[in-house]
N, C-alpha and C positions, 0 to 999 in steps of 0.2 A: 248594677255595674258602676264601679267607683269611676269619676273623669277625672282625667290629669288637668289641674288649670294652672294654665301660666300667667307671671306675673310679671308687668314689668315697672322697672323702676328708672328715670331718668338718670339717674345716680350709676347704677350699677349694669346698667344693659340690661336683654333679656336673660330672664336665668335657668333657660335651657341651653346647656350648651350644643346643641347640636344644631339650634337654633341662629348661634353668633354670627353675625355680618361682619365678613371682615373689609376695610378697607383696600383699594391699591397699595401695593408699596409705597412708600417714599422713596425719590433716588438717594442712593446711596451720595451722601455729600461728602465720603471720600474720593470720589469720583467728578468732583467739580475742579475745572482745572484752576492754579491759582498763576498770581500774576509775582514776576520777580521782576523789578527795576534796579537796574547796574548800573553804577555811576563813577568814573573814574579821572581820573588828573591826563595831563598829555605823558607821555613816552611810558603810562601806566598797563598791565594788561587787567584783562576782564579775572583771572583768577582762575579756571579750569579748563578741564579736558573735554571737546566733544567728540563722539564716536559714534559711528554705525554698531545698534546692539544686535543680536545673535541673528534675529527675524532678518537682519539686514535691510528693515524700511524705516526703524525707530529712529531716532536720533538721542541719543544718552550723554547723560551728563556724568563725568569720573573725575576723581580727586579735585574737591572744588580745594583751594589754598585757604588757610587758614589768615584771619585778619583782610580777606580779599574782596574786591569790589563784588564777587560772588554773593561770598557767605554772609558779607553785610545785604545782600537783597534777598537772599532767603533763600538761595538753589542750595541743591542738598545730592549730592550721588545719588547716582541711581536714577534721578527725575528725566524726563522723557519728553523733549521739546516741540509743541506744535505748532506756536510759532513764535517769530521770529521779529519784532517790529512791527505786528499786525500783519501779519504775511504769513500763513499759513503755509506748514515746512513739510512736514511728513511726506514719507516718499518722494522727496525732492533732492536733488541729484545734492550731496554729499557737499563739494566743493563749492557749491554755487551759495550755499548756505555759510558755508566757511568766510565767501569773499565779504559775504552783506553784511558776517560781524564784524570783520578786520575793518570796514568801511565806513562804522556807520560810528564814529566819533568818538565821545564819550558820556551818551546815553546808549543804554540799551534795553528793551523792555522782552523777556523771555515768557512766554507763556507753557505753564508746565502741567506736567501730571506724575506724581509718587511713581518710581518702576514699578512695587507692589499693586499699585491701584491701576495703573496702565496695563497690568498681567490681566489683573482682573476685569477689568474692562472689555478687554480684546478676548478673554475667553468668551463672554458674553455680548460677542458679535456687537457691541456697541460700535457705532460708526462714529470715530474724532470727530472729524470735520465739523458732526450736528453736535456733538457737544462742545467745541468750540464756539457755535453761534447761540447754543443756547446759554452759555455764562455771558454776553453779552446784549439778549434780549434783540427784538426785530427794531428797525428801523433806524439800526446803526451804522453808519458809514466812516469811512478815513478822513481824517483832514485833506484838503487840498493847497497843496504847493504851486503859484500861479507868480508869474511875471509880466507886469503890463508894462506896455510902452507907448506916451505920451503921444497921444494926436493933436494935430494941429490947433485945430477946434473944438475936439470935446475933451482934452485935459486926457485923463485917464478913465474919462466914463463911469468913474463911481463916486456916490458921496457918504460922509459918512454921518451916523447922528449916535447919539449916547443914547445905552437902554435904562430907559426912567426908574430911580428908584435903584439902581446899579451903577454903582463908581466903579469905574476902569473897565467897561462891559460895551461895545459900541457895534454898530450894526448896517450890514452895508448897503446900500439900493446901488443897482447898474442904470445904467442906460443902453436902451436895445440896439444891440448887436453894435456897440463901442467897445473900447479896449478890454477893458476889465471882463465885461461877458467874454469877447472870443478868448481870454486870457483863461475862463476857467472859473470865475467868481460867479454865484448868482444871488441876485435879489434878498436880503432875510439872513443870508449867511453872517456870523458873528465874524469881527476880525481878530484873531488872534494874533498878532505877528507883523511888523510891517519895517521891512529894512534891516533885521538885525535887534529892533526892537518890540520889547513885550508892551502890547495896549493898555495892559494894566497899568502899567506904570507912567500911561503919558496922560496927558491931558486932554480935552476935547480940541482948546485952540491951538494945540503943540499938533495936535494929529491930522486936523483941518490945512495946518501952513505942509507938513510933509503930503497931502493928499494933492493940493492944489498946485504947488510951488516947487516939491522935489525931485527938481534934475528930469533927465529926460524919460527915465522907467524907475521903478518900484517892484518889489520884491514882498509878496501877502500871502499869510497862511490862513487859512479862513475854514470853518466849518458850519455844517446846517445846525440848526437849533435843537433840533431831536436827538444830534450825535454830541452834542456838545454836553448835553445832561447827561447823555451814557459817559460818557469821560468823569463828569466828573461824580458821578455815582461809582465807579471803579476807581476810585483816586489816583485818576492818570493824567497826566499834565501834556498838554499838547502841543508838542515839538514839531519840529520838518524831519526829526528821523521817522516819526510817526504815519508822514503825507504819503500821501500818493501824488505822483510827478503831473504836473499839467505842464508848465512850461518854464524854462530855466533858463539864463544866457550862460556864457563862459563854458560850454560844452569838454568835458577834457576831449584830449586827442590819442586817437591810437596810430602808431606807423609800424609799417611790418618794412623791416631795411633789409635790403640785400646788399651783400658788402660787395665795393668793386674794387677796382684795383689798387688804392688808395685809401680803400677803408672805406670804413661807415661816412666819414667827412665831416665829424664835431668834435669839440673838446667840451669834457663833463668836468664840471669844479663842483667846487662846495666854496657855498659861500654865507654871511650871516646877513639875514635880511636886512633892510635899511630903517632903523627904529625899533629894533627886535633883537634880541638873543637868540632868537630859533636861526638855525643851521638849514640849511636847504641844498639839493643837489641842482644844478642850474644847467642848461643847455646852451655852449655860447661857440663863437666862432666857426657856425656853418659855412661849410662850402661853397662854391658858386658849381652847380653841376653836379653836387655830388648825390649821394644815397638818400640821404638826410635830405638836405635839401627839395629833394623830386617826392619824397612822402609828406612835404609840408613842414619842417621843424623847421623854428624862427628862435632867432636868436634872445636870448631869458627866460624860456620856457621851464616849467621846474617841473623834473623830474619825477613820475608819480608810481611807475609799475615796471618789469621787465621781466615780459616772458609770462604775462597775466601774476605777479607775486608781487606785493606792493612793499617798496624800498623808501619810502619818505623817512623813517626810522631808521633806517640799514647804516652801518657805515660804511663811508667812500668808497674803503677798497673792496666792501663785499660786493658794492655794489658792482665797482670795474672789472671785479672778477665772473660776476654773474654774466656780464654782456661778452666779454672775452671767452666764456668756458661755451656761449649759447652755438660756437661754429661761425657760418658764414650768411646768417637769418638772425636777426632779433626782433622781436616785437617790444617798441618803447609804448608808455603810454607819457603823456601829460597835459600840464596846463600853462595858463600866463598865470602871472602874478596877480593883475587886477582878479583872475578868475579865481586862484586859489585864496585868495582876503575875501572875495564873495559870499567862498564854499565855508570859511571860518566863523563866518557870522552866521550861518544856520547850523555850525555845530558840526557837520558832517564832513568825510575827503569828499573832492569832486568825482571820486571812484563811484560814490555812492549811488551815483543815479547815471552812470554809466555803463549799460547793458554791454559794452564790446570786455569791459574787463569784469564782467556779475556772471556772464555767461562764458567765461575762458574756459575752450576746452584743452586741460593740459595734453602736452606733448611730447613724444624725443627730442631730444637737442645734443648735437654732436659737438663735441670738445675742439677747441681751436688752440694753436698755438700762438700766443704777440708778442711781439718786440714793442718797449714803448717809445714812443718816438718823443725824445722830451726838446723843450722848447724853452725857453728865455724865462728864469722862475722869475724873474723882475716882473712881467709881465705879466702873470698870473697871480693878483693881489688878493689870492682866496685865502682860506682859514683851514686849518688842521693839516697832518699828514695827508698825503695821498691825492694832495689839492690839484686839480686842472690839469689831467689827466687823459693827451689826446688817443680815444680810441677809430686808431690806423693799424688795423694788426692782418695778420697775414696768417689764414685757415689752412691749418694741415690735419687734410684728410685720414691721415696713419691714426691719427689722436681721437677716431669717435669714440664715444663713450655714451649710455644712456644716463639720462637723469634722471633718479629714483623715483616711479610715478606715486603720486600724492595718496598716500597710503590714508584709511578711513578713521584719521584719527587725527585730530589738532588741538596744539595749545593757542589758548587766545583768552 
């Protein structure tokens, strides 16, 4: 009886095939999500269209513009957003995801997936959320965005020292349970960020005098060591639109006005800031008694939302047309000045980290009729048409009207 003998050869495997070992697959590396960073000038937009796609839980990207802060970062139709500034989007309520890019400056970081390969994905019960964590690997965390404010006697409770061997790379130690820790900082964390300015670019002794000596609180973006190599092993650069919030001052404000008999009780101008060419809508001439007044609005307050829709960009009259068409209810949102110079140095609006307007659930709003009540233009030393504008109008009920509710598609 003849024997079959097999032979093997390092080179070529076994050469039975019935014999061959096959490996697992590999994952498919079209199914790796990739990373788009959008970068844009001010009054610029981001360049496309987002949409709820058919499923109704995707988020789709359509007609990205040609030459646009998009297509220079690599989004491409069709791609299928999960998230959002490190914030993880899918099936997340539509608008809310809308507000966070109108809001978040002019960085934006999209993390994507091909629609083809997203089809494909999801036929094969692939769960996002674990392929989202596994292109980023374990034991990677968000920056933290922290505000400390100066104690009497321990300063700010943190010191800082350069990591040896690393120009512009500095590293923080707290003191237990002083500013800095309850602020949100811990022990080992690198500081990225301090005031407005990048660490790289200062010095040890330039950083030491702003730790020791500046002003009464300080503004630090700081990350742990283990996340800080995942960044930059993804060549991502580590922003506060990136952070997660620990703590902030200059809070913007919401007020929900009910008009009385007299109105709302302010006048909205536009005015040019002082050392700036930027235009701004301003809050001035409050009431004593009135609407405004009893929901907290102070006089130079700048204008930031109305009606949960941000009007920083709007012009004047779209704007007085928005509060006059809202009925005899509007919700303002804003800030102070010092607060919104704050929000400009970390790059983002003060929207951004304001849950009353990230979380706006849109509504009805009934149409009003006003008469404008004008006033001594001497007086009102603003800029452009439509300037200093006092909203005192008088709601007739005949005139509701609804406002088109926020339909599953926006340019931004």
């Amino acid at each position: 009886m003849e024997v079959t003998r097999f032979t093997f050869n390092p080179k070529e495997g076994i050469d039975n095939p019935a014999l061959v070992i096959s490996d697992d697959p590999e994952p498919d590396r079209n199914q790796v999500p990739r990373l788009c960073q959008l970068k844009r000038v001010d009054e610029q937009s981001f360049g496309f269209y987002l949409r709820t796609d058919r499923s109704g839980g995707a988020l789709e990207v359509r007609n990205v513009q040609s030459w646009s802060p998009a297509e220079h970062g690599g989004l491409r139709d069709g791609d299928r957003v999960l998230e959002v500034n490190e914030e993880y989007v899918e099936n997340r309520d539509f608008s809310r995801v809308v507000r966070k890019i109108q809001s978040c400056g002019l960085h934006l970081f999209l993390l994507v997936l091909g629609g083809d390969e997203y089809e494909q994905a999801r036929s094969l019960c692939v769960d996002m959320q674990t392929l989202v964590k596994a292109s980023k690997r374990d034991g990677w965390s968000r920056p933290r965005l922290c505000h400390i404010s100066r104690h009497l006697e321990l300063g700010l409770g943190m010191s800082v020292v350069s990591v040896e061997g690393q120009k512009g790379r500095f590293s923080v130690s707290t003191v237990c349970d002083g500013p800095a820790e309850k602020a949100g900082v811990r022990t080992g964390d690198r500081l990225i960020w301090i005031n407005g300015l990048k660490t790289s670019l200062l010095t040890h002794s330039s950083l030491s005098r702003t730790v020791n000596k500046g002003g009464d609180s300080v503004a630090v973006l700081v990350i742990d060591n283990e996340s800080e190599s995942c960044y930059v092993r993804r060549k991502v650069p580590i922003l506060p639109v990136l952070s997660e919030l620990c703590s902030l001052p200059h809070a913007a404000k919401t007020m929900s006005l009910q008009k009385g008999p007299d109105g709302y009780g302010f006048l909205l101008r536009q005015e040019r800031l002082t050392g700036s060419r930027r235009i701004v809508h301003v809050l001035r001439e409050v009431d004593a008694g009135s609407p405004a007044e009893g929901e907290g609005m102070e006089d130079g307050d700048l204008l930031l939302a109305v009606n949960g829709e941000p009007v920083e960009s709007a012009e004047h009259e779209d704007i007085v047309r928005k509060i006059r068409r809202s009925g005899d209810k509007v919700v303002l949102t804003s800030v102070s000045i010092p607060g919104r110079e704050f929000y400009r140095q970390l790059g983002v609006s003060p929207l951004f980290f304001h849950p009353e307007f990230i979380d706006w659930d849109d509504k009805q709003q009934p149409v009003s009729h006003c008469a404008e009540d004008h006033r001594d233009p001497q007086r009102d030393q603003s800029v452009g048409p439509g300037s200093g504008v006092p909203l005192r109008c008088v709601f007739d009920p005949t005139l509701r009207a609804q406002t088109p509710q926020r339909s599953a598609d926006a340019f931004l």
